[in-house]
Backbone bond lengths (Angstrom), bond angles and torsions (degrees), N, CA, C in turn:
res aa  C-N    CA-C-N  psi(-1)  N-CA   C-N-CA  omega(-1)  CA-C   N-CA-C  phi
1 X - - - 1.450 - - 1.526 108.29 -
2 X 1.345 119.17 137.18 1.588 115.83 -169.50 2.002 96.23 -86.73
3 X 1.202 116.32 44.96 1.292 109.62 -176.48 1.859 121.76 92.00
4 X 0.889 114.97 123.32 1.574 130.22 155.54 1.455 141.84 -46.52
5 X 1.766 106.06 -34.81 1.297 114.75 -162.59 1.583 116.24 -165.84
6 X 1.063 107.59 -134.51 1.517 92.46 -166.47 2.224 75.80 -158.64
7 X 1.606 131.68 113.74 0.666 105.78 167.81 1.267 117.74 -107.72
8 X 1.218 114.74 20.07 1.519 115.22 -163.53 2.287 85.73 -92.28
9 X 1.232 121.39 -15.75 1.377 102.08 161.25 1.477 156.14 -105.09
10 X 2.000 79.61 47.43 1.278 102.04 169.00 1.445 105.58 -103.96
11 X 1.286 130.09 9.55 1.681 133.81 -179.72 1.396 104.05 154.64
12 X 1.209 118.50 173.85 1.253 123.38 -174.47 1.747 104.18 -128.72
13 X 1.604 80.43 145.77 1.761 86.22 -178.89 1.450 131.45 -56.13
14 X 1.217 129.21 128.46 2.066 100.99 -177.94 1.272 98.64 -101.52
15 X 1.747 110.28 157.13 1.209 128.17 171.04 1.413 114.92 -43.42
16 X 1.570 115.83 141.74 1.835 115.45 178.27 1.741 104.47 97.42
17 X 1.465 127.44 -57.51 1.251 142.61 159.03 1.320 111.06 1.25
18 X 1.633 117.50 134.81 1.528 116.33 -172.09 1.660 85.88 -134.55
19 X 1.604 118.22 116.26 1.167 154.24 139.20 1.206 136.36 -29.11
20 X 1.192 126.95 114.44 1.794 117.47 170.96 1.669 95.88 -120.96
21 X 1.619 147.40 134.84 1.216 142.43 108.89 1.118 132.50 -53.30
22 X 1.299 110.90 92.36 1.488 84.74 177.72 1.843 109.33 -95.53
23 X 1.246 90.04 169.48 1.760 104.15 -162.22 1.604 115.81 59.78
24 X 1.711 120.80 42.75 1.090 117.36 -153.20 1.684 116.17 -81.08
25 X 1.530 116.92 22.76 1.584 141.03 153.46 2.294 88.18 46.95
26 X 1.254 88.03 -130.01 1.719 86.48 -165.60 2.042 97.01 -85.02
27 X 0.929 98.40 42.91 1.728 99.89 -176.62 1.119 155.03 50.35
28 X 1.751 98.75 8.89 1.739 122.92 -165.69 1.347 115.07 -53.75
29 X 1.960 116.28 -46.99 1.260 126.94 168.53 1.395 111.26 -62.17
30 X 1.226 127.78 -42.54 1.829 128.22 168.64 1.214 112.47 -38.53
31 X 1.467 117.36 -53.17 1.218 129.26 -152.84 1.745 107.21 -80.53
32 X 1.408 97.73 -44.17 1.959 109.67 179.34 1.733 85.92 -65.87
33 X 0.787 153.87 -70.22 1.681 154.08 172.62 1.834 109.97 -22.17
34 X 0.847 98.78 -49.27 1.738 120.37 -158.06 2.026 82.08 -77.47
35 X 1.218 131.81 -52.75 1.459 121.00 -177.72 1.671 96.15 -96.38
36 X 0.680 143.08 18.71 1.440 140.39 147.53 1.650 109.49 -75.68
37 X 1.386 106.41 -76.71 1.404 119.14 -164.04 1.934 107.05 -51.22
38 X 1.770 110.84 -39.07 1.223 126.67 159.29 1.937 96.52 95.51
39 X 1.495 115.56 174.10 1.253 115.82 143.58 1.557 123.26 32.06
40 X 1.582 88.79 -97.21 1.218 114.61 176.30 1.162 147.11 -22.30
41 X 1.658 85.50 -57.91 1.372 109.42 -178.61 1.043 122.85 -112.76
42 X 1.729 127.24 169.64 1.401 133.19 172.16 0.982 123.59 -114.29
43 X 1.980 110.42 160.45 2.101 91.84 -170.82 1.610 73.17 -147.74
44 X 1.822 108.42 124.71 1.325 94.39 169.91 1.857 106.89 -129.39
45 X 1.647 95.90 141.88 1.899 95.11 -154.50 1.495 87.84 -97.30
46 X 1.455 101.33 151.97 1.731 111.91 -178.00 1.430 105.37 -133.53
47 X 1.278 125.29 116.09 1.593 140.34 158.65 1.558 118.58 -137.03
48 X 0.931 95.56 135.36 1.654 122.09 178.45 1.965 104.66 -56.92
49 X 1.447 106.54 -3.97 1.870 84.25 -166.08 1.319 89.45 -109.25
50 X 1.554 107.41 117.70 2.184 104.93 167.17 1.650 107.58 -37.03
51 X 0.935 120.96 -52.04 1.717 126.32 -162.18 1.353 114.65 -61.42
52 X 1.701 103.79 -45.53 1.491 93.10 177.84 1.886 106.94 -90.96
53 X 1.373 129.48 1.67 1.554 125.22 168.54 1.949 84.20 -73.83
54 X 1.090 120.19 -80.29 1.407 100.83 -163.78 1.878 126.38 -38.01
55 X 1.206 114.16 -32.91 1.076 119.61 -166.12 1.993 99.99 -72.31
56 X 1.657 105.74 -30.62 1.481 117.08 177.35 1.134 113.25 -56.73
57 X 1.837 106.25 -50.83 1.177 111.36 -176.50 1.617 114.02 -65.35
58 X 1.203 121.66 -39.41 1.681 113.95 175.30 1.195 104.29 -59.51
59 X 1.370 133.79 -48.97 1.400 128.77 -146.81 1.839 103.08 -72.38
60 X 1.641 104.56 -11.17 1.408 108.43 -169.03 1.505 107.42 -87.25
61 X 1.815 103.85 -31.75 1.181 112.03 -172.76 1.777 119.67 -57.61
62 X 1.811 90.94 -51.34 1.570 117.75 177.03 1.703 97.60 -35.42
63 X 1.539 119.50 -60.15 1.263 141.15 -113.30 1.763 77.94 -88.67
64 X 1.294 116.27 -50.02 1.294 140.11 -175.91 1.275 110.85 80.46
65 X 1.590 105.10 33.32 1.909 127.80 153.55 1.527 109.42 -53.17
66 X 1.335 111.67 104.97 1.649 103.69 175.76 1.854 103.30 -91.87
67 X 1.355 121.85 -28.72 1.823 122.03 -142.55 1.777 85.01 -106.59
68 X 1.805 106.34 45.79 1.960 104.68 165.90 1.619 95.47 -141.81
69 X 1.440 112.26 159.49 1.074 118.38 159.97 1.740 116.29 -153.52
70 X 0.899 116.18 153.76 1.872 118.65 -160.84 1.929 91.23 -108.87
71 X 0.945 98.25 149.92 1.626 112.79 -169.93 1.539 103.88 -138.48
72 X 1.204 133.67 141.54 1.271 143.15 -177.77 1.700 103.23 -89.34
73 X 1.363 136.53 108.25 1.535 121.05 142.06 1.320 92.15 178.27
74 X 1.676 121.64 -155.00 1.182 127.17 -131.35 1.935 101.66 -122.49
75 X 0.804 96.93 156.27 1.953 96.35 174.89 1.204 110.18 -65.99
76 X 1.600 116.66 -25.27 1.573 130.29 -164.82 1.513 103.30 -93.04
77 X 1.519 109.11 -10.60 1.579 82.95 175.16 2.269 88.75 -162.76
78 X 1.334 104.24 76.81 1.292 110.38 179.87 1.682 129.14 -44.31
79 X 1.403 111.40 127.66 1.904 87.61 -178.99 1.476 121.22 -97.45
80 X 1.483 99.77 65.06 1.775 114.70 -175.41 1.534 90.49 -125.52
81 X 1.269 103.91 159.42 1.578 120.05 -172.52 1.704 87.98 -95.91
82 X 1.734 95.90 159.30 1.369 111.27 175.77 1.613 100.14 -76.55
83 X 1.646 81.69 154.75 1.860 115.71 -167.82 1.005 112.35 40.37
84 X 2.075 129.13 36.61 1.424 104.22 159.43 1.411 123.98 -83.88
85 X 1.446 129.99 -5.57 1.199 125.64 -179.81 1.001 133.33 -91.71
86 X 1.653 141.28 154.80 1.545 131.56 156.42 1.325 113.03 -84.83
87 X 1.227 131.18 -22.27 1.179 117.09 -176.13 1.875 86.47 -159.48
88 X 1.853 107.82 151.52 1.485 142.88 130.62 1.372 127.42 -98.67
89 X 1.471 89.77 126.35 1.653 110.22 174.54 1.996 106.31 -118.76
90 X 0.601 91.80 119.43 2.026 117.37 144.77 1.164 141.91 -110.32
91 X 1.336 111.07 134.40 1.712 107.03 179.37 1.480 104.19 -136.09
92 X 1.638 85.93 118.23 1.912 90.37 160.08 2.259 98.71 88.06
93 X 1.453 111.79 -32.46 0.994 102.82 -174.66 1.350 141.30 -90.49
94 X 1.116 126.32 -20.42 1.736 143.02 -177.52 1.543 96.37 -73.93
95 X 1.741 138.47 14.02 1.460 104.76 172.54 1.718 74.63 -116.72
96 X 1.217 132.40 12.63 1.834 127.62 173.23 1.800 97.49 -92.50
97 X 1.043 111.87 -23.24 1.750 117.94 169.58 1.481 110.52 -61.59
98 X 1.451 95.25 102.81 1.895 96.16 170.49 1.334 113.57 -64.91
99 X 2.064 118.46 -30.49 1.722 85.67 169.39 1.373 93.18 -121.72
100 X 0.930 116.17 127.22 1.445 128.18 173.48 1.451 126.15 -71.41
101 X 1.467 100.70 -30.98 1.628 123.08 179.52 1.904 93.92 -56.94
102 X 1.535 113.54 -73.11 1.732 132.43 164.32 1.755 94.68 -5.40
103 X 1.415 101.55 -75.18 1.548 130.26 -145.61 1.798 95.25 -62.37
104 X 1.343 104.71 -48.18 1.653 91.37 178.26 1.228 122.40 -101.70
105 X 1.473 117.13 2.20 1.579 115.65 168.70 1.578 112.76 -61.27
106 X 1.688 110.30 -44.04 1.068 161.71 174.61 2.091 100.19 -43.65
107 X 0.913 95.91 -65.18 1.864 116.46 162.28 1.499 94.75 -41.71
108 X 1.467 98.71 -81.82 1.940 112.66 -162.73 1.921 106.72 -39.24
109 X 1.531 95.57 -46.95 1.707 98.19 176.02 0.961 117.77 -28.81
110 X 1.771 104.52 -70.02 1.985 116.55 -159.65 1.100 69.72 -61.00
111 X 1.447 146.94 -91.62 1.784 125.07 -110.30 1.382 129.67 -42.11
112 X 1.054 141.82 156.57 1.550 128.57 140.57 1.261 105.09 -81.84
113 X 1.479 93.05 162.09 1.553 119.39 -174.57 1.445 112.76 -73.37
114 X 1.937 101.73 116.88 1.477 108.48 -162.37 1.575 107.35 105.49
115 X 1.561 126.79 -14.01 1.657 117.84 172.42 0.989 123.34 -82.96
116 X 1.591 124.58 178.84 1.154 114.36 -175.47 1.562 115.85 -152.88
117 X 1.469 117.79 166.00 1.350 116.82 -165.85 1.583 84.06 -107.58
118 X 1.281 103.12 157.36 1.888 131.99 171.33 1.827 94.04 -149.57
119 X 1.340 94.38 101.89 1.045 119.89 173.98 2.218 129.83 -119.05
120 X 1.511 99.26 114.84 1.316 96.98 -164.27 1.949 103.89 -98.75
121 X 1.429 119.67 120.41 1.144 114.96 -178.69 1.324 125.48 -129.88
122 X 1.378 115.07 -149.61 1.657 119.52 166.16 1.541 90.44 -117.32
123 X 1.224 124.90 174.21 1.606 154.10 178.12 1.775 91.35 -157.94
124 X 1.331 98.30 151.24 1.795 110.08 167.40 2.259 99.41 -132.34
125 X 1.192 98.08 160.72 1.320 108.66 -177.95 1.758 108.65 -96.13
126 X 1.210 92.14 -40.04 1.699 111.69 175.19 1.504 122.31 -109.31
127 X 1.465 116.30 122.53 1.532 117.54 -139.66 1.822 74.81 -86.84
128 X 1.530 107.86 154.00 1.237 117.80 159.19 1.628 130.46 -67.20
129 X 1.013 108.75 136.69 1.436 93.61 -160.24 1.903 101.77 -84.29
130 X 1.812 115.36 142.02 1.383 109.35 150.29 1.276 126.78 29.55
131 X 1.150 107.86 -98.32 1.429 150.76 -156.79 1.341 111.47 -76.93
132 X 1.429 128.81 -15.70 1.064 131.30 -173.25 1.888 107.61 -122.47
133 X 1.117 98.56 0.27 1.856 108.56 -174.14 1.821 90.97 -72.62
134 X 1.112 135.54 -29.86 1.347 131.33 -163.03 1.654 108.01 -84.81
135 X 1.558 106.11 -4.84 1.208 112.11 178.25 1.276 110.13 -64.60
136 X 1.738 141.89 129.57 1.288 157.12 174.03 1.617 97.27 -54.00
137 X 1.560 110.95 -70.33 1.329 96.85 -161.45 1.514 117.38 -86.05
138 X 1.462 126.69 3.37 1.519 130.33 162.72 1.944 90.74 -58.33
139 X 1.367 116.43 -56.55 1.321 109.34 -158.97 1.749 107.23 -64.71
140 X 1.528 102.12 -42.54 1.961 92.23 -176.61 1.478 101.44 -79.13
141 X 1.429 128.06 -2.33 1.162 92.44 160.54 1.430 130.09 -104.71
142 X 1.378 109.94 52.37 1.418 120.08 -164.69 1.680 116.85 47.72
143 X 1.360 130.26 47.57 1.727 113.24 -174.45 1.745 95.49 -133.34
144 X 1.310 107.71 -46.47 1.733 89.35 -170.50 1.356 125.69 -67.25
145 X 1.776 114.41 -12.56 1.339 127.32 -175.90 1.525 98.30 -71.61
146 X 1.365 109.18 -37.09 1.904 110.80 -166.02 1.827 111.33 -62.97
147 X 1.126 101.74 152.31 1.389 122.91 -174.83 1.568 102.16 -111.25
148 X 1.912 110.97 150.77 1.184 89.94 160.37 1.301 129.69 -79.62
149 X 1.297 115.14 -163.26 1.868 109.12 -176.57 1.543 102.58 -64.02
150 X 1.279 113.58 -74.12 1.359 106.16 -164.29 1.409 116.94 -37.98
151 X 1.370 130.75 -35.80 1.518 120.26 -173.18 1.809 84.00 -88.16
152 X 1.027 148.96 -22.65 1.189 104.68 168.84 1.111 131.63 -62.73
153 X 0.988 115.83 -40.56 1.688 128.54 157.46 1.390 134.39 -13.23
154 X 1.766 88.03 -61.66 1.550 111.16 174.17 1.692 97.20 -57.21
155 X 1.326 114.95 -69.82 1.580 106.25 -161.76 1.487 115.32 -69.32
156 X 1.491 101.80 -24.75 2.134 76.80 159.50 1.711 122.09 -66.47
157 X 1.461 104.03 -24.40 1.340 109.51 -164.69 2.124 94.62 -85.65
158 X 1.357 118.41 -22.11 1.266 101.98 170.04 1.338 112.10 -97.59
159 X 1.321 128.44 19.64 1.801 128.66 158.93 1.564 104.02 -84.93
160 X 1.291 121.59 -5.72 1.004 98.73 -174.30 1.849 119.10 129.92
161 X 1.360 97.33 -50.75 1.360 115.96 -168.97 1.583 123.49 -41.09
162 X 1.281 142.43 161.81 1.195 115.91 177.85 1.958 96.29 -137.63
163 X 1.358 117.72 178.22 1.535 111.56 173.71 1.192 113.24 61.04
164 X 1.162 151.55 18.03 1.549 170.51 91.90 1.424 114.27 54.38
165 X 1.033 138.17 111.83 1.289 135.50 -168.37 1.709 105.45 -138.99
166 X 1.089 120.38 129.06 1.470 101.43 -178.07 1.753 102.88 -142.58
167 X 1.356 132.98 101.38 1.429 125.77 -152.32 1.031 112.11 -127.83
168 X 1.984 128.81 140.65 1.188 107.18 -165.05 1.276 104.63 -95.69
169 X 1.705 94.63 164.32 1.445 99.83 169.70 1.615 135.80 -92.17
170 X 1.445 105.38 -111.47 1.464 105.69 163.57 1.642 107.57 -138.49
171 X 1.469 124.45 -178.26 1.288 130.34 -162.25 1.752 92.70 -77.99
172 X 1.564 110.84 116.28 1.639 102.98 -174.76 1.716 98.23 -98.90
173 X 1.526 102.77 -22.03 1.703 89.20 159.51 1.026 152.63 -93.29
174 X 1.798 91.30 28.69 2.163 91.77 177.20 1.563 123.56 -91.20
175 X 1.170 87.42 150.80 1.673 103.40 -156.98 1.696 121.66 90.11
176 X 1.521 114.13 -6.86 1.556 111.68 -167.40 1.603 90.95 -101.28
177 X 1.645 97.39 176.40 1.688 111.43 -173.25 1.538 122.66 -65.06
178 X 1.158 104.05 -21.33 1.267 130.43 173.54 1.647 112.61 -74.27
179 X 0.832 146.40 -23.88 1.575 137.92 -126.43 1.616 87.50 -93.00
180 X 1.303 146.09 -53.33 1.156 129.73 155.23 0.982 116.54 4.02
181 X 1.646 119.25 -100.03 1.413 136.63 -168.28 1.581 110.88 -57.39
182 X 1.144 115.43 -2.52 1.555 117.66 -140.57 2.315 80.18 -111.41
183 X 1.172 90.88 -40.93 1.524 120.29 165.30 1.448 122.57 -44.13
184 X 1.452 105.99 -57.58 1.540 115.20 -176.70 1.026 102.02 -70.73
185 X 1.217 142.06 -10.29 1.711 121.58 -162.71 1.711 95.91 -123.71
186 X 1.392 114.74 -26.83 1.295 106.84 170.01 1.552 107.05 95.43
187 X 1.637 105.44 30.19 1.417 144.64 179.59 1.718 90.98 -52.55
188 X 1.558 130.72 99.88 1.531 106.54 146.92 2.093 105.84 -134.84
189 X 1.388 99.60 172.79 1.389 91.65 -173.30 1.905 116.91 -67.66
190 X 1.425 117.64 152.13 1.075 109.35 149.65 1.510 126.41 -133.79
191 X 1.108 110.11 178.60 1.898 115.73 -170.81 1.500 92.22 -102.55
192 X 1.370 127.66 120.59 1.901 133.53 145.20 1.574 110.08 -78.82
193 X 1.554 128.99 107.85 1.455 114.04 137.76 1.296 113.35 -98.42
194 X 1.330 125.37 178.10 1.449 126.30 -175.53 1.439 92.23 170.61
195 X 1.858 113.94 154.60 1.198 131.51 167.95 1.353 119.65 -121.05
196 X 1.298 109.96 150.19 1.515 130.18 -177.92 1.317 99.79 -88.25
């Protein structure tokens, strides 16, 4: 999914600010981060797929973004040292995280004390059933991974996080191949902030 949302409008980055993307796909959100933060600061994007880190890395080169860098590994186990960040952003990716619990404990780590996640996702109204999670295309189309709100809630609020905000958005799959299925469950996007 090329993203869910928009998380940069849950606040805006300040100058100096040190960055994590995670799932940072071909680097577009890295990159809007990377001239936000400015100079100063650093924004470094992390995804597991070689193809889309290379494609980050060109798009940074083109861009002639020097203060980003793309890192290879997993949401479940980040390769940034604890408390280097002020803030995590995601878009579209933590309901493709089979453990999500991993993925935002994992968040809480990098932060320093006092940062915060701006996080852009899916929420569903109608939990997927069992039996239907093994479905291929519930999962590529971003829906069987999603939780409803309230348990998302719960697991930001059991990583740790505090000040919790979790708000819905609008239908991010209308018009796509999905929107059916995306339909039955009552699939629409939402925004996570929260503090460490």
């Amino acid at each position: 999914m090329a993203g869910t949302g928009n998380p940069f409008s849950l606040g805006e980055l300040k100058p100096g600010e040190q960055v994590i993307d995670c799932g940072s796909g071909s680097g577009t959100d890295s990159l809007i981060a990377a001239q936000m933060v400015g100079p100063g600061g650093h924004v470094i994007g992390v995804d597991m797929t070689p193809e889309m880190l290379s494609k980050a890395r060109r798009n940074a080169i083109e861009a002639g973004i020097t203060n980003v860098e793309f890192r290879e590994g997993y949401l479940e186990s980040l390769p940034i040292p604890d408390a280097w960040a002020d803030i995590v952003i995601s878009n579209g990716v933590l309901n493709l995280v089979p453990d999500k619990e991993a993925a935002l404990l994992e968040m809480h780590r990098v932060l320093k004390p006092g940062g915060r996640i701006q996080i852009a996702d899916i929420a569903l109204q109608k939990p997927v059933p069992e039996g239907s999670k093994g479905d291929v295309t519930l999962w590529t189309g971003c829906i069987a991974g999603g939780l409803l709100k309230a348990q998302l809630e719960r697991k930001v609020a059991a990583a740790g996080f505090r000040d919790i905000e979790v708000i819905w958005g609008k239908d991010v799959f209308s018009g796509a191949p999905q929107h059916s299925d995306a339909a039955k469950f009552g699939t629409l996007g939402v925004t996570i902030r929260a503090s460490k």
